[in-house]
PDB file of N, CA, C and O in Angstrom:
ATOM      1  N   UNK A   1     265.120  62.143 -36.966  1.00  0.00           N
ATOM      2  CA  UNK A   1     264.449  63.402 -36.721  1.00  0.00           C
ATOM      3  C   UNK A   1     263.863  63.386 -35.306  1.00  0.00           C
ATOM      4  O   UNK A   1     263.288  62.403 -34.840  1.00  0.00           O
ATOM      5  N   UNK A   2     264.007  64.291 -34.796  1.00  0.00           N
ATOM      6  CA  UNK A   2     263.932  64.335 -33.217  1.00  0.00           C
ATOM      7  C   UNK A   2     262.440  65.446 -33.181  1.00  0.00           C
ATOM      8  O   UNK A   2     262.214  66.539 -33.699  1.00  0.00           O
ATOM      9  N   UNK A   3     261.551  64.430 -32.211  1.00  0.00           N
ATOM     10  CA  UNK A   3     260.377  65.650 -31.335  1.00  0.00           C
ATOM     11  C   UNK A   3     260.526  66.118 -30.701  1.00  0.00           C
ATOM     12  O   UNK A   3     261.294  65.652 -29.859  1.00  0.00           O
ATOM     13  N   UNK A   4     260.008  67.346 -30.494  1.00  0.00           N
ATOM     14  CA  UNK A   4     259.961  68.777 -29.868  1.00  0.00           C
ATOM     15  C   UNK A   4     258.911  68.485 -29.174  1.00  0.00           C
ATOM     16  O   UNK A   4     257.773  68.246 -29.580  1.00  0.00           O
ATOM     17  N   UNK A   5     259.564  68.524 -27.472  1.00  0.00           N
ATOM     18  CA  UNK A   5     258.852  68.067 -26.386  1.00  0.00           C
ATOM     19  C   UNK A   5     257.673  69.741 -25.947  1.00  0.00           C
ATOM     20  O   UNK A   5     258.274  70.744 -25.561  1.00  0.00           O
ATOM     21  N   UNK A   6     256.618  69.777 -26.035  1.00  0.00           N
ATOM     22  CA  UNK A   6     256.150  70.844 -25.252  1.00  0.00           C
ATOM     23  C   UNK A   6     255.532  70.792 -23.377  1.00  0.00           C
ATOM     24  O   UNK A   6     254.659  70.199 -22.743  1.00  0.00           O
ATOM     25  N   UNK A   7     256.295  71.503 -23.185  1.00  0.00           N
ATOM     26  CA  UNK A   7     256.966  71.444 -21.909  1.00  0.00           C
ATOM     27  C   UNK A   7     255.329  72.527 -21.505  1.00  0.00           C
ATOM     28  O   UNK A   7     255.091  73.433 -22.304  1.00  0.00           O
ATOM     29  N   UNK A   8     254.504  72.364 -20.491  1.00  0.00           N
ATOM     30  CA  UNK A   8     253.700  73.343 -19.893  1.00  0.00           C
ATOM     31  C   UNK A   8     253.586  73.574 -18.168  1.00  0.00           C
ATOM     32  O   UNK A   8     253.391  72.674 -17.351  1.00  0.00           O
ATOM     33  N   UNK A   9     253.684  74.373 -18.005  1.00  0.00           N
ATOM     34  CA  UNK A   9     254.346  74.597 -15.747  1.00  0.00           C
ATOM     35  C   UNK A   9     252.551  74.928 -15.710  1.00  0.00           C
ATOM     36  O   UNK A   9     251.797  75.299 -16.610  1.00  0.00           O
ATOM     37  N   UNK A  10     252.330  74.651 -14.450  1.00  0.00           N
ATOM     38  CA  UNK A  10     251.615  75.266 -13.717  1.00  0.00           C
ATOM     39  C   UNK A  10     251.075  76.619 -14.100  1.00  0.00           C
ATOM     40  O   UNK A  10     249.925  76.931 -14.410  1.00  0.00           O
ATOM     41  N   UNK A  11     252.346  77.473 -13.993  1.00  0.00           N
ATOM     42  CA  UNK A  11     252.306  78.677 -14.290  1.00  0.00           C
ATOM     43  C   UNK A  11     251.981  78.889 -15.997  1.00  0.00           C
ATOM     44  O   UNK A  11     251.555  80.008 -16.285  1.00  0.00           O
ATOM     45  N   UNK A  12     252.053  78.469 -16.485  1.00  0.00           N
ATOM     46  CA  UNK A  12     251.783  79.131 -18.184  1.00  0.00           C
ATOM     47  C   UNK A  12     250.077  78.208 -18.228  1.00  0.00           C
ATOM     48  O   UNK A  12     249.182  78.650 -18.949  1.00  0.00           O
ATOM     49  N   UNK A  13     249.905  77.191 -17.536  1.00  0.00           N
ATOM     50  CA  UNK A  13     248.170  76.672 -17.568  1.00  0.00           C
ATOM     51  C   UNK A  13     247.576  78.054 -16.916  1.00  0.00           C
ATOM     52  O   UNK A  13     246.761  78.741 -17.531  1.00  0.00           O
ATOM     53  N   UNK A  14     248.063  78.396 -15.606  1.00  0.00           N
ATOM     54  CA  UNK A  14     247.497  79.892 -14.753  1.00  0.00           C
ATOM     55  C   UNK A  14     247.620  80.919 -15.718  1.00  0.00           C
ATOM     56  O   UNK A  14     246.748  81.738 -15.428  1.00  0.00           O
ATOM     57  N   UNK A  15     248.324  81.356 -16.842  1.00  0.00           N
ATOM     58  CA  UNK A  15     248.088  82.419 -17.600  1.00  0.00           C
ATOM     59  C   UNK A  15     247.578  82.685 -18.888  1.00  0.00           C
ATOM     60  O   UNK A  15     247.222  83.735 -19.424  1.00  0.00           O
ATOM     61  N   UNK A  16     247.622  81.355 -19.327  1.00  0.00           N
ATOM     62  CA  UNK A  16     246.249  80.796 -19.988  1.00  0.00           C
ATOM     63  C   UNK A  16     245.332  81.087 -19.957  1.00  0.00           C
ATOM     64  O   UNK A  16     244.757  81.718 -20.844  1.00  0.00           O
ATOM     65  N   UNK A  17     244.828  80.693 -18.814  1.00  0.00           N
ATOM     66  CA  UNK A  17     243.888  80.861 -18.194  1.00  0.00           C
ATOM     67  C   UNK A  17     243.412  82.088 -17.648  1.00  0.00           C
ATOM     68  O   UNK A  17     242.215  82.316 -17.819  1.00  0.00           O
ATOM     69  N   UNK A  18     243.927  82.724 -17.179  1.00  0.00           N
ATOM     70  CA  UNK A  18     243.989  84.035 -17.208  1.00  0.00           C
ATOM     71  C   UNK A  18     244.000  84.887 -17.972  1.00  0.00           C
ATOM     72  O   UNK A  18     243.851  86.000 -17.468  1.00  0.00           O
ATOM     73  N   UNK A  19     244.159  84.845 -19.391  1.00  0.00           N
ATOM     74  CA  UNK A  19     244.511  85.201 -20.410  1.00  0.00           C
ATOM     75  C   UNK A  19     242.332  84.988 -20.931  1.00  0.00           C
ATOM     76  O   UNK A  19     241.525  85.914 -21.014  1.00  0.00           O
ATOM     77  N   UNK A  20     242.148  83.971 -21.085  1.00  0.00           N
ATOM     78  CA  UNK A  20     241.149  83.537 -21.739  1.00  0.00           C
ATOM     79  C   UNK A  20     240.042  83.975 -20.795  1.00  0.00           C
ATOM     80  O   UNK A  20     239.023  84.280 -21.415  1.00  0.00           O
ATOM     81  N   UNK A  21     239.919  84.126 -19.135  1.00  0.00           N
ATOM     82  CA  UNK A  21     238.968  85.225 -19.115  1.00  0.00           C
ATOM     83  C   UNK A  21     239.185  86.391 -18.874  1.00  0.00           C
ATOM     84  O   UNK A  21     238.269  87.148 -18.552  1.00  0.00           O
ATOM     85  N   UNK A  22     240.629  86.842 -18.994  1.00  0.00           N
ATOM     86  CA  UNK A  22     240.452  88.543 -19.256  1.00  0.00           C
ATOM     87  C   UNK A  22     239.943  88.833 -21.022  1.00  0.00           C
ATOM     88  O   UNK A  22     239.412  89.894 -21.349  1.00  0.00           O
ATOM     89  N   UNK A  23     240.169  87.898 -21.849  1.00  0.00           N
ATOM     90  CA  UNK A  23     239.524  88.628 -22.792  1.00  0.00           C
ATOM     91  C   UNK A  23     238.214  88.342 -22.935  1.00  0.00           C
ATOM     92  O   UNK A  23     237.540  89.039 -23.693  1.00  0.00           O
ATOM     93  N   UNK A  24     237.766  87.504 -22.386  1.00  0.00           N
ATOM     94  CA  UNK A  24     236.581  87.950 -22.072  1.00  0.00           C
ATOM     95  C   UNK A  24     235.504  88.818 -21.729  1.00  0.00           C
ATOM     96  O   UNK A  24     234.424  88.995 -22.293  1.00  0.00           O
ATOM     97  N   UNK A  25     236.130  89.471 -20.410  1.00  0.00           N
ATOM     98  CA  UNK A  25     236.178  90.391 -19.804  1.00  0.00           C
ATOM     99  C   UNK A  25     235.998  91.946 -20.590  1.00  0.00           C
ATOM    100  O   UNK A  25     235.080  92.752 -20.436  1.00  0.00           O
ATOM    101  N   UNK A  26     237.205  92.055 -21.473  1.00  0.00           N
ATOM    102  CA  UNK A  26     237.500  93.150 -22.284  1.00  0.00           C
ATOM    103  C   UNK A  26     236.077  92.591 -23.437  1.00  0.00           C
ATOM    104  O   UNK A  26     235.578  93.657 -23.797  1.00  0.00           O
ATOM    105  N   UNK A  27     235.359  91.542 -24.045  1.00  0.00           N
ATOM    106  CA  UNK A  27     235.030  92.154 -24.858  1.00  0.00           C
ATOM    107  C   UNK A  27     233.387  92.262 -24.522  1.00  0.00           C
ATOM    108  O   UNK A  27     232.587  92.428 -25.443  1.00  0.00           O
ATOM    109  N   UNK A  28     232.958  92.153 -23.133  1.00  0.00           N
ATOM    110  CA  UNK A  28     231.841  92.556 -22.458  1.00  0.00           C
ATOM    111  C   UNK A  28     231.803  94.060 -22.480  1.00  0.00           C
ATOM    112  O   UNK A  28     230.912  94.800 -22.895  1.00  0.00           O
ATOM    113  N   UNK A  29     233.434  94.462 -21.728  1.00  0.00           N
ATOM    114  CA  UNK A  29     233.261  96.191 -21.364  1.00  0.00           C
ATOM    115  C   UNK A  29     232.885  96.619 -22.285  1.00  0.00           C
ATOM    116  O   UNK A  29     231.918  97.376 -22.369  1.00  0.00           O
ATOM    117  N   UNK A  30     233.805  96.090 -23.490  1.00  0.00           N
ATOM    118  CA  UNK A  30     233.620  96.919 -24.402  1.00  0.00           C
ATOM    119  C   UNK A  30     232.514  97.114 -25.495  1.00  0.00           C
ATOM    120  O   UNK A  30     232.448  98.069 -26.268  1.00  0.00           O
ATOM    121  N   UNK A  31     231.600  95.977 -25.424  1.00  0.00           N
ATOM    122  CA  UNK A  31     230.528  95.888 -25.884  1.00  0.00           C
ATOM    123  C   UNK A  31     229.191  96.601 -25.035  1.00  0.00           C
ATOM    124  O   UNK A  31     228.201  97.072 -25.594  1.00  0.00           O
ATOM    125  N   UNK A  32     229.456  96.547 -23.329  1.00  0.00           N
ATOM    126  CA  UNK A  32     228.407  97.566 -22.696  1.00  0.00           C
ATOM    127  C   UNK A  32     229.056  98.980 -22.132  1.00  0.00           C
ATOM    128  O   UNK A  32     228.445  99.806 -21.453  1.00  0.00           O
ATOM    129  N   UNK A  33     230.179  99.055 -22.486  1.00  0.00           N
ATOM    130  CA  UNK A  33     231.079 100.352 -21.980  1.00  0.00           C
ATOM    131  C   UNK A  33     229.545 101.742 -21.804  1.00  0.00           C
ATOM    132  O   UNK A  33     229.088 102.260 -20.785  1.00  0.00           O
ATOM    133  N   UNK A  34     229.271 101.874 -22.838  1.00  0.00           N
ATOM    134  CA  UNK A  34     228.114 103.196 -22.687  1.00  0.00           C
ATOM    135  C   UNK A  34     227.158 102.905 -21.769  1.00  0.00           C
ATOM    136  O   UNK A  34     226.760 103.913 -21.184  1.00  0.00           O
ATOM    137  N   UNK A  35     226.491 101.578 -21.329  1.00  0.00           N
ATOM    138  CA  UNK A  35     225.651 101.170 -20.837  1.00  0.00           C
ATOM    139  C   UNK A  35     226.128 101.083 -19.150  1.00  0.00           C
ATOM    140  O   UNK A  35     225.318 101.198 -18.230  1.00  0.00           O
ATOM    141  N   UNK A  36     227.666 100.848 -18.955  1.00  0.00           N
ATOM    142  CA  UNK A  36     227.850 100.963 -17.789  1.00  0.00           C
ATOM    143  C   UNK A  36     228.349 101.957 -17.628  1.00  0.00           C
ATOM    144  O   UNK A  36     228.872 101.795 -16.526  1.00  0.00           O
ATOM    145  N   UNK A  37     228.683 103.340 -18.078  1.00  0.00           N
ATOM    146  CA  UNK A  37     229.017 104.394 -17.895  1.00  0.00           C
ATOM    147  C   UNK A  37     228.040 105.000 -17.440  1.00  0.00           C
ATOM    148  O   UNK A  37     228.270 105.582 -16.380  1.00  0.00           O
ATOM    149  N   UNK A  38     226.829 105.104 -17.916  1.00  0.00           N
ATOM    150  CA  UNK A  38     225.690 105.681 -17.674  1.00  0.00           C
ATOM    151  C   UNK A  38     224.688 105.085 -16.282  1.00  0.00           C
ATOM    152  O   UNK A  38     223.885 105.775 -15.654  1.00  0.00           O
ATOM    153  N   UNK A  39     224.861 104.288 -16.149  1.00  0.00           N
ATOM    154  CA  UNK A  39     224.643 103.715 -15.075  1.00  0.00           C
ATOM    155  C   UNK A  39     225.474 103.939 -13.256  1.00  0.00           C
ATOM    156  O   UNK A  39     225.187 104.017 -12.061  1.00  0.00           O
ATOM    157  N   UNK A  40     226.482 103.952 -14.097  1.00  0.00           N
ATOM    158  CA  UNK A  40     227.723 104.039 -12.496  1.00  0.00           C
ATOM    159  C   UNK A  40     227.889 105.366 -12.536  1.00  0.00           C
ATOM    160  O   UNK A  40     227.970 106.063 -11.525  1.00  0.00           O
ATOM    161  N   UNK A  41     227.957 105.845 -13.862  1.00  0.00           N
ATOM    162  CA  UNK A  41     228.570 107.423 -13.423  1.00  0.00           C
ATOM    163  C   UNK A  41     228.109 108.194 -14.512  1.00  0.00           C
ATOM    164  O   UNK A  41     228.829 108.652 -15.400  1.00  0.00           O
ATOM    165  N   UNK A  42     226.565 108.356 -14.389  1.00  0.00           N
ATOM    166  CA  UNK A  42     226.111 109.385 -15.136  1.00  0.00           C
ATOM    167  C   UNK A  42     226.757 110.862 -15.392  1.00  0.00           C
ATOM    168  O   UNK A  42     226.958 111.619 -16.342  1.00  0.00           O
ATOM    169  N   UNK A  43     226.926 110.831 -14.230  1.00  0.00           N
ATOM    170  CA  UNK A  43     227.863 112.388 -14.637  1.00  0.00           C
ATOM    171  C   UNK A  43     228.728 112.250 -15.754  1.00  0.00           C
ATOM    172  O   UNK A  43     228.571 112.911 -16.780  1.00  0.00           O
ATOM    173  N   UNK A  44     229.690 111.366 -15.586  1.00  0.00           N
ATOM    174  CA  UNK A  44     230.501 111.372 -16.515  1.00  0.00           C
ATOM    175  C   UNK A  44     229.745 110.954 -18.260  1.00  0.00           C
ATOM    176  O   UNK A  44     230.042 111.352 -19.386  1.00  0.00           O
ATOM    177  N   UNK A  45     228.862 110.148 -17.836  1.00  0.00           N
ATOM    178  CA  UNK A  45     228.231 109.944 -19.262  1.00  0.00           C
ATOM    179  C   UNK A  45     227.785 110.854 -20.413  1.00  0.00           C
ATOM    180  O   UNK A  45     227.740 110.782 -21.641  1.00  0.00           O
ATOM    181  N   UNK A  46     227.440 111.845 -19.349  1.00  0.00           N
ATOM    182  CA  UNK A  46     226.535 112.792 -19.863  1.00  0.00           C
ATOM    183  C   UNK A  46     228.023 114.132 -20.305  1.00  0.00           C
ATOM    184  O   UNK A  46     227.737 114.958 -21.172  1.00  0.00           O
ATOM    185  N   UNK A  47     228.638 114.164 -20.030  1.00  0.00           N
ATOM    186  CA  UNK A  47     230.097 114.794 -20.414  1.00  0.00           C
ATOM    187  C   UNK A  47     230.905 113.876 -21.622  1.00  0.00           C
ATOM    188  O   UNK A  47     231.997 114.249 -22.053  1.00  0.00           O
ATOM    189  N   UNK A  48     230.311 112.779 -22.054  1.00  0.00           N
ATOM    190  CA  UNK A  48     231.204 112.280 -23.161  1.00  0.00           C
ATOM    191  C   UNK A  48     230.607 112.510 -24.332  1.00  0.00           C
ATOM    192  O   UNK A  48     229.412 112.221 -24.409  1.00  0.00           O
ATOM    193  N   UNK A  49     231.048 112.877 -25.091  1.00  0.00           N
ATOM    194  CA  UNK A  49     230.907 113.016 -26.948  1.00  0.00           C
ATOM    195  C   UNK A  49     230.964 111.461 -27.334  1.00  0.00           C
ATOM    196  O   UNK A  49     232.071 111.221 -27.817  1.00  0.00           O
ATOM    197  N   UNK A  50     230.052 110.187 -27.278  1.00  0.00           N
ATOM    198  CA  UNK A  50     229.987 109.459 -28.329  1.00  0.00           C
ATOM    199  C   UNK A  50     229.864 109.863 -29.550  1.00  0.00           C
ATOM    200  O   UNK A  50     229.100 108.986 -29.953  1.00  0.00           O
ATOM    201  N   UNK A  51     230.065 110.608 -30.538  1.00  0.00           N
ATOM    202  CA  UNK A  51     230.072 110.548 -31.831  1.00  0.00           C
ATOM    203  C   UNK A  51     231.162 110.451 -32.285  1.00  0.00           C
ATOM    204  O   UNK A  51     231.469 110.261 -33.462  1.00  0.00           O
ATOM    205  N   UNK A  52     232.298 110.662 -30.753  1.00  0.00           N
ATOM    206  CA  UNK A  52     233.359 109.941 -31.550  1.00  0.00           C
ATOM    207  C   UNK A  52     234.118 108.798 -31.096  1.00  0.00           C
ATOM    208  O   UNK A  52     234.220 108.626 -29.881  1.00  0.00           O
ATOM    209  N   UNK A  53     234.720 107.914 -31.980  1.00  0.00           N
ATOM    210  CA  UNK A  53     234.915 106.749 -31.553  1.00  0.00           C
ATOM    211  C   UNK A  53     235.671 106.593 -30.584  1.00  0.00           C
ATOM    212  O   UNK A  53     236.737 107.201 -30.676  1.00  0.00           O
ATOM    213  N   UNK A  54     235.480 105.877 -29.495  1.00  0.00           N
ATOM    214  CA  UNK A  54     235.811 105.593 -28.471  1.00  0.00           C
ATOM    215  C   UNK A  54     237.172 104.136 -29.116  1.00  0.00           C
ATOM    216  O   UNK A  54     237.045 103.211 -29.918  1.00  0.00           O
ATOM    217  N   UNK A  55     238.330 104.606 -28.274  1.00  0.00           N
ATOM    218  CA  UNK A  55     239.598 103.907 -28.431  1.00  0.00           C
ATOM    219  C   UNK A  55     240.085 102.915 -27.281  1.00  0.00           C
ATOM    220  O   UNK A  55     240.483 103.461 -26.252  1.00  0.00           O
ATOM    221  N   UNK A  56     240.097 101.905 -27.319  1.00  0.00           N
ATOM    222  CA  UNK A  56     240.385 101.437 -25.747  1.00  0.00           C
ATOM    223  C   UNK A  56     242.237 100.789 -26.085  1.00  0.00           C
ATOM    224  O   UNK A  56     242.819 100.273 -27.039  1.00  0.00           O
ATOM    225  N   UNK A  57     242.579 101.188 -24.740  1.00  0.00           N
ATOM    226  CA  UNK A  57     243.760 101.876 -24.882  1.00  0.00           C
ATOM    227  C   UNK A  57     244.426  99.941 -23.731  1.00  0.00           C
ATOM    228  O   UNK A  57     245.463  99.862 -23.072  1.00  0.00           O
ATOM    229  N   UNK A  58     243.783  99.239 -23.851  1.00  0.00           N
ATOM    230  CA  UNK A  58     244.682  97.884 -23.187  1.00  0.00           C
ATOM    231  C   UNK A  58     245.849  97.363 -23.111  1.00  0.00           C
ATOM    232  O   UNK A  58     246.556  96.949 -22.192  1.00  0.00           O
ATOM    233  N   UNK A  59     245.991  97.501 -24.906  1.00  0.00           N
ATOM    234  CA  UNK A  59     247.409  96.886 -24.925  1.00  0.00           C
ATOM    235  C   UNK A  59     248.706  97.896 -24.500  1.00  0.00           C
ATOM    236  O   UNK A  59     249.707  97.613 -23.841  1.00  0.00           O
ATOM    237  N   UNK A  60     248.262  99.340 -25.202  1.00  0.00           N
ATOM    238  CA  UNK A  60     249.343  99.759 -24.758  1.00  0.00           C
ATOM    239  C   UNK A  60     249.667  99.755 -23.464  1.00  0.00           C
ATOM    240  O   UNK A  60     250.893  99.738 -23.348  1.00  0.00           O
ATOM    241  N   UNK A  61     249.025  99.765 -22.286  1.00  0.00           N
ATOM    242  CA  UNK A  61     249.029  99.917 -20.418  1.00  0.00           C
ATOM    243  C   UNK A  61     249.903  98.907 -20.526  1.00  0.00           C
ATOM    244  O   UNK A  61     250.861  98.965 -19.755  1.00  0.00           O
ATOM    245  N   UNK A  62     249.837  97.829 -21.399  1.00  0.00           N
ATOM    246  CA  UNK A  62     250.829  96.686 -20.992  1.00  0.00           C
ATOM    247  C   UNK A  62     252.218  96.605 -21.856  1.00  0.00           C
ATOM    248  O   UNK A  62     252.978  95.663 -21.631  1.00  0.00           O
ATOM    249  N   UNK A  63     252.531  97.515 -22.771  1.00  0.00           N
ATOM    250  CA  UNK A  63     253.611  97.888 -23.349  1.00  0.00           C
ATOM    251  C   UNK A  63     253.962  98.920 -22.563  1.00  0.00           C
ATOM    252  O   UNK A  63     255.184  98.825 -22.452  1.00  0.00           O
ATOM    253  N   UNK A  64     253.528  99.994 -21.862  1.00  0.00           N
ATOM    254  CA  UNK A  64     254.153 100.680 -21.140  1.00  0.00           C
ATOM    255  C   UNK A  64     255.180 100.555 -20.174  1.00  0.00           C
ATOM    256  O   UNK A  64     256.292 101.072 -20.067  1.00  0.00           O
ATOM    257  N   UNK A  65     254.256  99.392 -19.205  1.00  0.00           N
ATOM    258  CA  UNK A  65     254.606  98.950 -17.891  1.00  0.00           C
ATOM    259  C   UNK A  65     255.468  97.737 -17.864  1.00  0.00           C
ATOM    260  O   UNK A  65     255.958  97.188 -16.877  1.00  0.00           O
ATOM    261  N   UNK A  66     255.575  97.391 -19.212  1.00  0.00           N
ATOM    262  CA  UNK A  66     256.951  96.086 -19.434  1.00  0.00           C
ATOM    263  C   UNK A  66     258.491  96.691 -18.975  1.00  0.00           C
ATOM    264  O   UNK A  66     259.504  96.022 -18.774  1.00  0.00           O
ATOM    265  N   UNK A  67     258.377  97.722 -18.906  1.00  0.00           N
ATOM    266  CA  UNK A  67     259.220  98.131 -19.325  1.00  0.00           C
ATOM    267  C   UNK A  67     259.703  99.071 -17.481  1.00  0.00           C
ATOM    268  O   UNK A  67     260.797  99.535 -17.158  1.00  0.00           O
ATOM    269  N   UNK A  68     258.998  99.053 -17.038  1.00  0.00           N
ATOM    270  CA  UNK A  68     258.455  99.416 -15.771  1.00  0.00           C
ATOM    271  C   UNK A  68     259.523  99.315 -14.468  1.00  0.00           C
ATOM    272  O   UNK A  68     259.859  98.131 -14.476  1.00  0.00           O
ATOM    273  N   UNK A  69     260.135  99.903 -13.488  1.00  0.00           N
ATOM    274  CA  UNK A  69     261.422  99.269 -12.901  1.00  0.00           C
ATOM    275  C   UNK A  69     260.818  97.982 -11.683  1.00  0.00           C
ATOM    276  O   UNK A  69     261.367  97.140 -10.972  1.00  0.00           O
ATOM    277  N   UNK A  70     259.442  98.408 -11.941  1.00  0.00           N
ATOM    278  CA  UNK A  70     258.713  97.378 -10.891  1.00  0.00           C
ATOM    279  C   UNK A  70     258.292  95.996 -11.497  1.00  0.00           C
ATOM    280  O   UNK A  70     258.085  94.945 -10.890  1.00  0.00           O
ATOM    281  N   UNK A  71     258.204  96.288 -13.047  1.00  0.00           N
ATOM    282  CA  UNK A  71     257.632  95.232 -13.711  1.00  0.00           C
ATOM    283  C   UNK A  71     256.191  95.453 -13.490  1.00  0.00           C
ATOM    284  O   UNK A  71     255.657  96.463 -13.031  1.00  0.00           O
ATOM    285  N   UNK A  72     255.363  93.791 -14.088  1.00  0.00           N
ATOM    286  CA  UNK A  72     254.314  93.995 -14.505  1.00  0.00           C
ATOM    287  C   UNK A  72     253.227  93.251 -13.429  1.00  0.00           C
ATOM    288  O   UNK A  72     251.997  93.292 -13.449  1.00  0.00           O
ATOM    289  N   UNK A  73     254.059  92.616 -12.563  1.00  0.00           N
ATOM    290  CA  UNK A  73     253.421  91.887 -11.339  1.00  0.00           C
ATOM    291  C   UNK A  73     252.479  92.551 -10.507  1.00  0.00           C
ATOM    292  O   UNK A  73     251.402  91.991 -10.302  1.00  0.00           O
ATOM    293  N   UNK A  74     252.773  93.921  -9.875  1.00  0.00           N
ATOM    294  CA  UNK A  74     251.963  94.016  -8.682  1.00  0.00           C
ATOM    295  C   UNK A  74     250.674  94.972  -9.856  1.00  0.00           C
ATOM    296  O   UNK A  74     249.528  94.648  -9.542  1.00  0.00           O
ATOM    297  N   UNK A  75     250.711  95.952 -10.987  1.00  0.00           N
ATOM    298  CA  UNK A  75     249.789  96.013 -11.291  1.00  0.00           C
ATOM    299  C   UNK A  75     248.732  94.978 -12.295  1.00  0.00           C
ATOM    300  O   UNK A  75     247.558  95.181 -12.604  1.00  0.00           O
ATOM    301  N   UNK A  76     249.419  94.094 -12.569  1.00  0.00           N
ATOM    302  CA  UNK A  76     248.469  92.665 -13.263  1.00  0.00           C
ATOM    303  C   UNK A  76     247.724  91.384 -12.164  1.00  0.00           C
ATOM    304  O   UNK A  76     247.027  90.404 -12.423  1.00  0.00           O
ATOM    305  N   UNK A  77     248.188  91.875 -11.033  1.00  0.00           N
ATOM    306  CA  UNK A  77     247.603  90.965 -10.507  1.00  0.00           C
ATOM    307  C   UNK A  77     246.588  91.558  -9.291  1.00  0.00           C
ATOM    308  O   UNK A  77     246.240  90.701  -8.479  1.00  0.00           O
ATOM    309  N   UNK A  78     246.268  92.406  -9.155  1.00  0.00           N
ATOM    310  CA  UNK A  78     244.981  92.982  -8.631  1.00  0.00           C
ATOM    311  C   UNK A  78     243.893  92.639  -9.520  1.00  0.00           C
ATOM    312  O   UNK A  78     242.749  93.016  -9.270  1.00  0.00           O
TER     313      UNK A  78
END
């Protein structure tokens, strides 16, 4: 019976990693989203209906743009 070598580049440690503080990231916004809305851009705060649930729309931006003729490079890495 033969082991199954796991093979890891540079590159998949970098998106890992990348991976582990963008969700981070996402679950700050989304835990002070009202708090920094109101702050940066009252205007807009004061124009939103919280009573209804707010949807955050992440994954799909990245099912969209897979698909993309540019790919997913130049907007994932800003």
């Amino acid at each position: 019976m033969s082991k199954k070598r796991q093979i890891t580049t540079t590159t998949g440690k970098k998106e890992a990693e990348k991976s582990k503080y963008d969700s981070a990231w996402k679950k700050i916004i989304k835990k002070l989203f009202k708090d920094f809305l109101e702050f940066f851009f009252p205007d807009i705060y004061q124009a939103i209906d919280f009573t209804k649930k707010i949807e955050f729309l992440d994954n799909e931006l990245k099912r969209s743009i897979r698909t993309a003729p540019w790919g997913t490079e130049p907007l994932m890495s800003w």
